[in-house]
Every structure is written in structure tokens, then in C-alpha cells.
TIMI-2910 file (N, C-alpha, C, CB; in pm, 1 decimal, decimal comma, always signed):
<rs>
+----------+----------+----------+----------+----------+----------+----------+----------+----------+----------+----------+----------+------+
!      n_x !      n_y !      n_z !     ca_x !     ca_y !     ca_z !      c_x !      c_y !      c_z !     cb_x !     cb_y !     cb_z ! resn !
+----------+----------+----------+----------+----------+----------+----------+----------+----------+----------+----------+----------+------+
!   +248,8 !   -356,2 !  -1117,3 !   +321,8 !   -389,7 !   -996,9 !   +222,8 !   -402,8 !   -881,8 !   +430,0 !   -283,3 !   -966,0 !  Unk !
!   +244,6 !   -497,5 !   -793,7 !   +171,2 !   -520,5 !   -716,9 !   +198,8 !   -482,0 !   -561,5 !   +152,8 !   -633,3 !   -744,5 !  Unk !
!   +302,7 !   -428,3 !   -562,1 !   +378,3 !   -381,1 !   -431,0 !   +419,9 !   -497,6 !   -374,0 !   +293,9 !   -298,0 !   -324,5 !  Unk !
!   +457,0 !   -661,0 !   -416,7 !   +481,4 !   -734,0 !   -384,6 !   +616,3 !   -757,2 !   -409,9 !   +407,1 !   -791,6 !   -406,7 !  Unk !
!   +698,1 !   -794,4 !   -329,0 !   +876,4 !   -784,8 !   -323,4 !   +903,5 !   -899,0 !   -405,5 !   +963,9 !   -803,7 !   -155,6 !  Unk !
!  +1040,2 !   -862,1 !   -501,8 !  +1067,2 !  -1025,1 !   -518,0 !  +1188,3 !  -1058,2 !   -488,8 !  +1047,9 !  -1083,8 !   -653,0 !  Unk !
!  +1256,0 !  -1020,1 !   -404,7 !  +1393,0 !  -1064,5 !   -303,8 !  +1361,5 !  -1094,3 !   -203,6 !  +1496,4 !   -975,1 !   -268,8 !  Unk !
!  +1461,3 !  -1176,9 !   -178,4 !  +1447,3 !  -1178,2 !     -5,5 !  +1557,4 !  -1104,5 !    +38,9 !  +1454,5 !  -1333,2 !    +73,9 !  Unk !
!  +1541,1 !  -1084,3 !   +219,2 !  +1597,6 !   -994,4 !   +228,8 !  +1546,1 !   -893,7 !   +294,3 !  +1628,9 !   -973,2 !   +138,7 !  Unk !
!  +1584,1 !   -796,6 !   +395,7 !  +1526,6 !   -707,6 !   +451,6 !  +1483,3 !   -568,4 !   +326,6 !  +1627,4 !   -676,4 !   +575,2 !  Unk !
!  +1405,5 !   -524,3 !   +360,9 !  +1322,8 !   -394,4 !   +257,1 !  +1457,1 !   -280,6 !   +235,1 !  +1151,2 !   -290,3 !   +366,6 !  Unk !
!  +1458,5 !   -195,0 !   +135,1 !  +1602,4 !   -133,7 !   +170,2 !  +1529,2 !    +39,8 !   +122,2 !  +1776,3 !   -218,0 !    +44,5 !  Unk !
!  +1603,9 !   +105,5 !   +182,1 !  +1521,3 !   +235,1 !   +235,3 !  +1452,2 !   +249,2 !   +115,1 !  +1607,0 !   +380,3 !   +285,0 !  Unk !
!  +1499,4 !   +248,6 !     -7,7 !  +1444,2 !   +299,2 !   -159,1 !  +1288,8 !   +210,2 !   -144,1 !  +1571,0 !   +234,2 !   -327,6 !  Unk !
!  +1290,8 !    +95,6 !   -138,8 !  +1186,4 !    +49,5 !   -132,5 !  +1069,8 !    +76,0 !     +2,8 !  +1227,5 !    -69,1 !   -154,6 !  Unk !
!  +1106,7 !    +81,4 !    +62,8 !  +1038,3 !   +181,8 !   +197,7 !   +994,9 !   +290,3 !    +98,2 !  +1166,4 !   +254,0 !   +346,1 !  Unk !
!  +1072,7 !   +369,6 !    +33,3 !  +1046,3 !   +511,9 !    +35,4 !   +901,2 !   +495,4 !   -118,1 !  +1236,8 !   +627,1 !     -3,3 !  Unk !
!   +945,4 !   +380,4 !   -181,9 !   +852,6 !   +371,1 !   -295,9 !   +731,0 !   +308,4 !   -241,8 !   +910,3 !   +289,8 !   -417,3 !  Unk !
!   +739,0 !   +236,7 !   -155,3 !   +595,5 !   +188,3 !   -113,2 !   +517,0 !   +304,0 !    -29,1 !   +608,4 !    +47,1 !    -16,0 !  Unk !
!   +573,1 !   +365,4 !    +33,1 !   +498,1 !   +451,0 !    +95,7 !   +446,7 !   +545,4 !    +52,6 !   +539,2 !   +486,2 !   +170,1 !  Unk !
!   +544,5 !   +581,7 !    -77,7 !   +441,6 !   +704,4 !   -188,9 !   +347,9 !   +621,5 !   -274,5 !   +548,8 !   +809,7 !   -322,6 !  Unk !
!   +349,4 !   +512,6 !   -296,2 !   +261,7 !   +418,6 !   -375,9 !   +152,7 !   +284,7 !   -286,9 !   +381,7 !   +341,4 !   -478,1 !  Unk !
!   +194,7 !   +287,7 !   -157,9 !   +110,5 !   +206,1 !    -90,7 !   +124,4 !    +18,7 !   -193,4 !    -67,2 !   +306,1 !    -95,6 !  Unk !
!    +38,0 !    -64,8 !   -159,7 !    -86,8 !    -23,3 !     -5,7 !     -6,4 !    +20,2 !    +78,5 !   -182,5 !   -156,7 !    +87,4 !  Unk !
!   -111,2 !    -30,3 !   +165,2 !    -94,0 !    +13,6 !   +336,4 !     +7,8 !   -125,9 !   +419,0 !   -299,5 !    +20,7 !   +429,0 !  Unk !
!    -47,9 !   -220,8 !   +405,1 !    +11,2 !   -334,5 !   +474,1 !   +157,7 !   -363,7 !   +354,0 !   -125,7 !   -483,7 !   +491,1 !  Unk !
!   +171,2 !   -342,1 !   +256,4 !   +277,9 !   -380,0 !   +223,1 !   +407,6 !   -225,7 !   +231,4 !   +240,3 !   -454,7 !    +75,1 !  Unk !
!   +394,5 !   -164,6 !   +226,5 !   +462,2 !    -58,1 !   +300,7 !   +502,0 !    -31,6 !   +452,4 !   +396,4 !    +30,7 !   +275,0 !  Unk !
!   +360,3 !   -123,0 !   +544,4 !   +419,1 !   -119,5 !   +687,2 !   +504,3 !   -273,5 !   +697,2 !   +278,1 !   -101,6 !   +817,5 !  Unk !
!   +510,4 !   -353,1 !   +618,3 !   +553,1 !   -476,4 !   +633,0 !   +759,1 !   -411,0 !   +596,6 !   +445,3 !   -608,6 !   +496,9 !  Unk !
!   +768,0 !   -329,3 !   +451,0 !   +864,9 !   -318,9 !   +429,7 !   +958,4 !   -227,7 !   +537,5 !   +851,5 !   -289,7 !   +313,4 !  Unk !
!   +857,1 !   -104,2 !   +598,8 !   +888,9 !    -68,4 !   +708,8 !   +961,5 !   -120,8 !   +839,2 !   +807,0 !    -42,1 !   +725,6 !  Unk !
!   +864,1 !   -230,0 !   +851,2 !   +933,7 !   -309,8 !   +991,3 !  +1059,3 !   -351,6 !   +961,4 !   +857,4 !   -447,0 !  +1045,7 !  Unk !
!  +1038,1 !   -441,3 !   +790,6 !  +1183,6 !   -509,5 !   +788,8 !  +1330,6 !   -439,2 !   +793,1 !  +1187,7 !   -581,1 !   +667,5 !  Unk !
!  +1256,2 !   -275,8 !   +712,4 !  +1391,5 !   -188,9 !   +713,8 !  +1457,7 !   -179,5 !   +857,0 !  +1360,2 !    -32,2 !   +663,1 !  Unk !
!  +1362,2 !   -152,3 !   +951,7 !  +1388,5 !    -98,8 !  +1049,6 !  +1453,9 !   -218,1 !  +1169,8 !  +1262,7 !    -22,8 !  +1078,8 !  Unk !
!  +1431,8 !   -395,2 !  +1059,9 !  +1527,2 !   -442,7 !  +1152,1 !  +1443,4 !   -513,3 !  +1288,0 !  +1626,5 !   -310,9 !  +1193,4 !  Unk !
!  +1288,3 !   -437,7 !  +1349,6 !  +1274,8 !   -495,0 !  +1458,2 !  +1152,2 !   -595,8 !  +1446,1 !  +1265,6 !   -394,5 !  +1559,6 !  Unk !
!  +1136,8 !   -669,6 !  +1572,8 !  +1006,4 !   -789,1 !  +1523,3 !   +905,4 !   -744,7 !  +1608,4 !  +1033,3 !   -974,8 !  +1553,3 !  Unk !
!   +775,6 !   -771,4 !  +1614,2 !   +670,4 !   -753,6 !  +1612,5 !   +645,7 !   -689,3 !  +1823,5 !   +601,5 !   -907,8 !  +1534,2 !  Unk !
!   +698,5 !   -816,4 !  +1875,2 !   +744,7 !   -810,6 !  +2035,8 !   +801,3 !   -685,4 !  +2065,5 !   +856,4 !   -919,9 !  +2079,3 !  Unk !
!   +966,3 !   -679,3 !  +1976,7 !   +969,7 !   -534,6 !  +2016,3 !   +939,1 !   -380,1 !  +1976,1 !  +1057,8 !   -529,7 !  +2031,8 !  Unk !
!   +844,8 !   -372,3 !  +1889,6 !   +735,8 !   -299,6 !  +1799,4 !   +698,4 !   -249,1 !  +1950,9 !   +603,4 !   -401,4 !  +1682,4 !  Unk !
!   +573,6 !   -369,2 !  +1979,9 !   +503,7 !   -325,5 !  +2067,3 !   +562,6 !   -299,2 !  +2218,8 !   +406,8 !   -406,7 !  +2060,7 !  Unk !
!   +676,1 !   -344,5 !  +2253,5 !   +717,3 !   -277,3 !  +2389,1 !   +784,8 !   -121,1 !  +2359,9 !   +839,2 !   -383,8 !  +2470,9 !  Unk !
!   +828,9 !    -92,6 !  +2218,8 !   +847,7 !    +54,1 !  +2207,2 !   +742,7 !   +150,4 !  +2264,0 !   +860,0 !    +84,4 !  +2069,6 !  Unk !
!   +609,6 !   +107,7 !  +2218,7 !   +499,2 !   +163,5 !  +2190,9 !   +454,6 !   +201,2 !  +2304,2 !   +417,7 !    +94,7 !  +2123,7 !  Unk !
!   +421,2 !    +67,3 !  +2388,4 !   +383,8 !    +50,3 !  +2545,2 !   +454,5 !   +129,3 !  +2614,9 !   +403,2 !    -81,8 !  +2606,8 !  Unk !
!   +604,0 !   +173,4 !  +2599,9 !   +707,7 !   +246,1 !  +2654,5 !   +637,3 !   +404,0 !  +2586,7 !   +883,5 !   +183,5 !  +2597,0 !  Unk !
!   +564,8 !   +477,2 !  +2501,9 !   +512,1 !   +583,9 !  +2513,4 !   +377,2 !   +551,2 !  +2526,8 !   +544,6 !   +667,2 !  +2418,8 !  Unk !
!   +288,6 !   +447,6 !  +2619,6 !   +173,6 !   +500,8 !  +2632,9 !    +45,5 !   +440,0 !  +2576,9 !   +190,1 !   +611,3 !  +2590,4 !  Unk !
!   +136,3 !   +324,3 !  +2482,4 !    +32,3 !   +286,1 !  +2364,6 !     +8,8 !   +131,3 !  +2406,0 !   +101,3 !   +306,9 !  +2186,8 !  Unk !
!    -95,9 !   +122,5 !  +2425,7 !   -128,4 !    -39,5 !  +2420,7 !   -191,5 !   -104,6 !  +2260,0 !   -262,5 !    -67,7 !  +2551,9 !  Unk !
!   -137,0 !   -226,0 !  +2232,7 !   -150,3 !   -274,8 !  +2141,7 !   -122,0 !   -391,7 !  +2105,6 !   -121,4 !   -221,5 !  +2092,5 !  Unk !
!   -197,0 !   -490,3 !  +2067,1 !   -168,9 !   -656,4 !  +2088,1 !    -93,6 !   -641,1 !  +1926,4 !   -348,4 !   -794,7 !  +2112,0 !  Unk !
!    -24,4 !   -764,3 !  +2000,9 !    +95,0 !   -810,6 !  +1877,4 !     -0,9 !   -908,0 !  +1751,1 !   +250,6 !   -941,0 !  +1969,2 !  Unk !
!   -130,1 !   -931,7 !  +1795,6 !   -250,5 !   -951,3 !  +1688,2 !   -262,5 !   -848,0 !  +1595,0 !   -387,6 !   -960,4 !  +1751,4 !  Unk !
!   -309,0 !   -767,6 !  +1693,4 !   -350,0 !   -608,7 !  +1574,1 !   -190,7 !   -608,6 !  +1478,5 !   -371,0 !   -384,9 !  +1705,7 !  Unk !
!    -84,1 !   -546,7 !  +1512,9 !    +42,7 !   -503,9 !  +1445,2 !    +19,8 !   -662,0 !  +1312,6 !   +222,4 !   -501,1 !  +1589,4 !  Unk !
!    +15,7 !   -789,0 !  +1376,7 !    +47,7 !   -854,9 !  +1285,8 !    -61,8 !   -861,2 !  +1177,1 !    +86,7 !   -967,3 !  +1336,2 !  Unk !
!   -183,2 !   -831,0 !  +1205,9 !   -275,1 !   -792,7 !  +1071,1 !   -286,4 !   -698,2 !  +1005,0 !   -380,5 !   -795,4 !  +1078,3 !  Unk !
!   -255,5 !   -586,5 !  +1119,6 !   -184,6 !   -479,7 !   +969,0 !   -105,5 !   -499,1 !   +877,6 !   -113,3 !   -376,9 !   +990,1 !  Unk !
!    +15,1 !   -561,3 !   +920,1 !   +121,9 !   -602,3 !   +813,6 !    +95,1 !   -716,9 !   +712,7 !   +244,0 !   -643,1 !   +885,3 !  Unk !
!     +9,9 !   -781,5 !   +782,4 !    -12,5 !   -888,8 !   +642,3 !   -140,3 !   -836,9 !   +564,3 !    -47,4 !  -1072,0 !   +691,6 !  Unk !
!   -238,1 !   -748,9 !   +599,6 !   -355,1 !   -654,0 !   +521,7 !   -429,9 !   -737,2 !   +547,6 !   -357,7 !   -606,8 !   +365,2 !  Unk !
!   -452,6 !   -819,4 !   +675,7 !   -611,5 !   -898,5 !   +710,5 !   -693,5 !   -745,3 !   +749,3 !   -608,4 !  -1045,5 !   +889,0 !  Unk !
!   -615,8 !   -659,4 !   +790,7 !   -733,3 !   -529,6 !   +856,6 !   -620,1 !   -402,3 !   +847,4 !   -805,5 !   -561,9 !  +1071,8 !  Unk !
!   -668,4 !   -307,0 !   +883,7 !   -615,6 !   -175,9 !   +883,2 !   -655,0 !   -106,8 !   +995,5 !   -650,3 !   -104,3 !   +770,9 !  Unk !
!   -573,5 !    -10,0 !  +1077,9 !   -607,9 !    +78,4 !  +1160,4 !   -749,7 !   +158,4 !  +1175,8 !   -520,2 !   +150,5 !  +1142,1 !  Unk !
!   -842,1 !   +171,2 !  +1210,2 !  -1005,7 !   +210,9 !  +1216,6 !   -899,7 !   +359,2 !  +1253,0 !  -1159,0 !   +114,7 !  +1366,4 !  Unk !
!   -957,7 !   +471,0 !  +1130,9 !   -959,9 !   +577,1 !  +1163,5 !  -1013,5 !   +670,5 !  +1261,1 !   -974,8 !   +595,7 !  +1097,3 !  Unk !
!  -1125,0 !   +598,4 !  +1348,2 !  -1197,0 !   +623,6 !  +1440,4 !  -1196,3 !   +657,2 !  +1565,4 !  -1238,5 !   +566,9 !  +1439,4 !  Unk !
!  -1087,2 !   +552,4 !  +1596,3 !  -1039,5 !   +500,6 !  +1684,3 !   -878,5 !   +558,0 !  +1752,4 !  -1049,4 !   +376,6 !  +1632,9 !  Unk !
!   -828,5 !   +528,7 !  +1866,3 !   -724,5 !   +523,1 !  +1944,3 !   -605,5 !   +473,6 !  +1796,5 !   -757,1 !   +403,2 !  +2094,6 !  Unk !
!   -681,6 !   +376,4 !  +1726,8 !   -596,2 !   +294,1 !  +1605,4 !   -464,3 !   +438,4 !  +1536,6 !   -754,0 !   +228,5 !  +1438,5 !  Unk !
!   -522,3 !   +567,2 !  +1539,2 !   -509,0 !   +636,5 !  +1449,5 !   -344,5 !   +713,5 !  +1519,2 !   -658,7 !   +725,6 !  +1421,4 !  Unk !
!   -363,6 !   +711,3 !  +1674,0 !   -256,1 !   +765,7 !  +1784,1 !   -174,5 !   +651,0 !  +1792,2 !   -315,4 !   +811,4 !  +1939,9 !  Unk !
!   -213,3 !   +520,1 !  +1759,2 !    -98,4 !   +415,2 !  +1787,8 !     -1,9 !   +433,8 !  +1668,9 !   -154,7 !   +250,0 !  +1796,9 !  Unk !
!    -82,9 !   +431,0 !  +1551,8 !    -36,4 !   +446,6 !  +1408,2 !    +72,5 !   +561,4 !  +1418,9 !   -165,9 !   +487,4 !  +1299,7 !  Unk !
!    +21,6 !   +684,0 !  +1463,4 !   +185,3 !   +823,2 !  +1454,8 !   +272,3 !   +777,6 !  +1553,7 !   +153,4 !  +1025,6 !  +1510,6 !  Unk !
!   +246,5 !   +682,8 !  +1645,8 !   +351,7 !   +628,7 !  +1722,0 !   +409,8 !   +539,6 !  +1645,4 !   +316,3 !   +573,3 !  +1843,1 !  Unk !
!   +341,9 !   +448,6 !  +1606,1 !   +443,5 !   +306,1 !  +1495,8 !   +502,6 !   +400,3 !  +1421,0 !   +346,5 !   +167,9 !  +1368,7 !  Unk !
!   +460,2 !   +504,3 !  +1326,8 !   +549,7 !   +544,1 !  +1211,4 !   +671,0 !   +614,4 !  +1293,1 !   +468,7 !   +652,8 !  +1093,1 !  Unk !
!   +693,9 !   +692,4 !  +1398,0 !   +783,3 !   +731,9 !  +1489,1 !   +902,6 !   +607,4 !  +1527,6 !   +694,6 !   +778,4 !  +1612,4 !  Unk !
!   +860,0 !   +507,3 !  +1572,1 !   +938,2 !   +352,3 !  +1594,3 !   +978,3 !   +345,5 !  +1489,8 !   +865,7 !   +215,0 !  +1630,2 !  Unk !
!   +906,7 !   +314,4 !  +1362,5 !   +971,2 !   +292,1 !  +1246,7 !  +1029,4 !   +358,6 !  +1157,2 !   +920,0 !   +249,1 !  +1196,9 !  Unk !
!  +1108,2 !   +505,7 !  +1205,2 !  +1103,7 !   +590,6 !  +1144,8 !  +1069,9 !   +663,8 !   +986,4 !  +1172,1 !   +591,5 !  +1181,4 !  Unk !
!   +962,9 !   +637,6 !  +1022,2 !   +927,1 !   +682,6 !   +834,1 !   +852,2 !   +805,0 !   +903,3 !   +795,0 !   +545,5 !   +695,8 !  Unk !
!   +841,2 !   +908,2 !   +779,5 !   +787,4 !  +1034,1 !   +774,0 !   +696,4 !  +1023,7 !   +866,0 !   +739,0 !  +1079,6 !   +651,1 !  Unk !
!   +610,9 !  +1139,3 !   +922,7 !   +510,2 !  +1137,4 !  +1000,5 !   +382,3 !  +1143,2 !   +880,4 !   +523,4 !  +1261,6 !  +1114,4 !  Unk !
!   +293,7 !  +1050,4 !   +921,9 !   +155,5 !  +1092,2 !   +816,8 !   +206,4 !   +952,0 !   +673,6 !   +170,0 !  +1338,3 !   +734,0 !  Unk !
!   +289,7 !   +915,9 !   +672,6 !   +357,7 !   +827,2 !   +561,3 !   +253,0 !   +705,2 !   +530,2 !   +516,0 !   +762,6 !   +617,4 !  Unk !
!   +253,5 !   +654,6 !   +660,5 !   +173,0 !   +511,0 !   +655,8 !     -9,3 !   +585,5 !   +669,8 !   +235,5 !   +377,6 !   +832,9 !  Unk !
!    -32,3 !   +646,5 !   +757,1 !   -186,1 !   +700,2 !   +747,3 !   -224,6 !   +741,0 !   +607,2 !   -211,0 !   +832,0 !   +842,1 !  Unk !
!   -138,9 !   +826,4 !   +519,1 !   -208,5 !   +859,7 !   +423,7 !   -262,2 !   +720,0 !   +334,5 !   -124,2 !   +960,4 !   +350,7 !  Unk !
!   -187,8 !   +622,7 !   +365,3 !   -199,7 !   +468,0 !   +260,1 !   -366,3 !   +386,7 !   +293,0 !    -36,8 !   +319,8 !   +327,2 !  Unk !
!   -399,9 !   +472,4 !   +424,1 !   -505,4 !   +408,3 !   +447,6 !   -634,9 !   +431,8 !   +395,8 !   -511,4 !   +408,7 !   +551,9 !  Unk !
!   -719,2 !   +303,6 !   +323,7 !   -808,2 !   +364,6 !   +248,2 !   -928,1 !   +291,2 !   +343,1 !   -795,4 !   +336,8 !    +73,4 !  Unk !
!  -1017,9 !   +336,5 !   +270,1 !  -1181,7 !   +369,0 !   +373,2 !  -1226,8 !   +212,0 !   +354,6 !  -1341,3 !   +517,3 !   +283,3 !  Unk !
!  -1264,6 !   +255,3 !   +476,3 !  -1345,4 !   +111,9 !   +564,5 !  -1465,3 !    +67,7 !   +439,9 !  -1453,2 !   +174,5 !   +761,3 !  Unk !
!  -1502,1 !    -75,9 !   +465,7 !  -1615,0 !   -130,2 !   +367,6 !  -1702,9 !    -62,5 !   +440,5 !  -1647,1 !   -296,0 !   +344,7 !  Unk !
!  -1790,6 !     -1,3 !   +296,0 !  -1945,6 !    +49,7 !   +347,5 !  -1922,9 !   +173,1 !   +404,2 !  -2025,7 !    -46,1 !   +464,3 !  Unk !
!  -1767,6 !   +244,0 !   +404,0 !  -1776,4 !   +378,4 !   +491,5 !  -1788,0 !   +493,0 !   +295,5 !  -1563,2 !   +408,8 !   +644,0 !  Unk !
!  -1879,9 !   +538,4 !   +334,6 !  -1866,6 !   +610,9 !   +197,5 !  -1885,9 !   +764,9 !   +277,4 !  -2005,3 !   +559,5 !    +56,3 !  Unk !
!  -1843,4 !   +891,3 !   +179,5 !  -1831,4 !  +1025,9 !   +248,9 !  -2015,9 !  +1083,1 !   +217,5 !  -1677,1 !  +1143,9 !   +156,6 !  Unk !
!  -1998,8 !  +1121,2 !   +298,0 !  -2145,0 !  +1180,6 !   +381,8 !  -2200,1 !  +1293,4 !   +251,8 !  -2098,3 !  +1291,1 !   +576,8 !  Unk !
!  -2318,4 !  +1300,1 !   +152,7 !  -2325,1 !  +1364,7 !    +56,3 !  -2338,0 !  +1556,4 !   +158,7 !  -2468,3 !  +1286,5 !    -51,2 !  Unk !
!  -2296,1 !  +1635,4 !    +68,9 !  -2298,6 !  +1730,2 !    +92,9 !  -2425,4 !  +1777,5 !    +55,0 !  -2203,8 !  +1776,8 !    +57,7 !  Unk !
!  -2557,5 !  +1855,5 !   +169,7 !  -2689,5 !  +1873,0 !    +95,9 !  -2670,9 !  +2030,7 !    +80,1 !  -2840,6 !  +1817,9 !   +185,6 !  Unk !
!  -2699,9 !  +2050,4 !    -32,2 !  -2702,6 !  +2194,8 !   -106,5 !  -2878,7 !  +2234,1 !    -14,0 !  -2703,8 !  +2177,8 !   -346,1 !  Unk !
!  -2871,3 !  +2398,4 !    +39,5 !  -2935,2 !  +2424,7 !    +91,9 !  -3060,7 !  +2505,9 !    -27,3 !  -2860,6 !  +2478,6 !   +197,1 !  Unk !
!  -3189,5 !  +2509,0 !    -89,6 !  -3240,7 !  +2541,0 !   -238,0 !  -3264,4 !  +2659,8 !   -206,6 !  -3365,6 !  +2465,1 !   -308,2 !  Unk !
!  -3232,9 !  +2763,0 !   -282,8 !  -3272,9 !  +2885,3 !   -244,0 !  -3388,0 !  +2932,4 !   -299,0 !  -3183,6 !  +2968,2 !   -263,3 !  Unk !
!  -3477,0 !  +3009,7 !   -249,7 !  -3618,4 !  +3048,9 !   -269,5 !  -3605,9 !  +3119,5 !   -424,0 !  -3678,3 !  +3161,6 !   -136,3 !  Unk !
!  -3703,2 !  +3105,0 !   -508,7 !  -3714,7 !  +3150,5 !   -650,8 !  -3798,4 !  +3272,8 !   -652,3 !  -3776,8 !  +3041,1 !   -744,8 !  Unk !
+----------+----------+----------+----------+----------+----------+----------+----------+----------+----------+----------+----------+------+
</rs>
């Protein structure tokens, strides 16, 4: 399965609820929006209404998986706000997010102890 829908039709909670334990990321926030009914315009005036600036560029490449939220970044506070708008669990859509190209985890150096 590819997490790719084959109805049309708005997403219906079951499928919300299966993409988000199974990801990706963009096809779970895509089924999200549709559950929830709203379009992209008023996404982002929710958002703006707590605080959050965010071009209707960014939202629309998350949802189609040209890019993902930079964990780094402000990206990460807009994100617990979208999942809040869209009501899905808190942490639902972040956990789907997987690591940046070229971001690999930092080796852990074992300190050698004297013989």
C-alpha cells in the first residue's frame, strides 16, 4: 500500500486515523485537511489568528510531499498549530516526519578508558 487513496471524496476519519499511524507525512496531512473540510486560505488564516505566519506555498508543499516541515525551525510550532486546526492528535503529523537529506544522527563517541 502506498498510502495513496483510491476514492474520491473527502478522507473519512478511519482513513485519517490509518494514515497517521502509518504515514507518510504529506499523505496523512493531505487526508487531514480533506477530513476536516477546510482549504488551504482558510488553514492559514486559522493559524495567523494564533500567531503563526505561514505562506499558503509552504502548507501546499507539505501536502503534496514537495518538502516537509524543517524540524529546526519555527516549521515545528506552526506544525502543533496545523494539527490543532485540523484536529488530529497532538504529535500525530510530527511523528510522520522523517529526517532531512544528509541529516544523519550525530555518532555517539565512547570516552576509552585507561588500561
Amino acid at each position: 500500500m502506498t498510502g495513496q487513496r483510491t476514492h474520491a471524496g473527502p478522507a473519512t476519519g478511519k482513513e485519517v486515523a490509518q494514515l497517521l499511524s502509518t504515514g507518510p507525512f504529506a499523505d496523512a496531512l493531505r487526508a487531514a485537511i480533506e477530513a476536516r473540510g477546510l482549504g488551504l486560505e482558510r488553514i492559514r488564516y486559522r493559524l495567523r489568528t494564533q500567531g503563526v505566519s505561514i505562506s499558503l506555498a509552504t502548507l501546499s508543499h507539505w501536502q503534496s510531499g514537495r518538502c516537509q516541515p524543517d524540524r529546526r525551525t519555527g516549521s515545528m510550532i506552526a506544525l502543533s498549530h496545523l494539527e490543532a486546526v485540523l484536529r488530529v492528535p497532538p504529535g500525530s503529523l510530527a511523528r510522520l516526519l522523517t529526517p532531512a537529506r544528509g541529516a544523519f544522527p550525530r555518532p555517539v563517541l565512547q570516552r576509552s578508558t585507561p588500561r
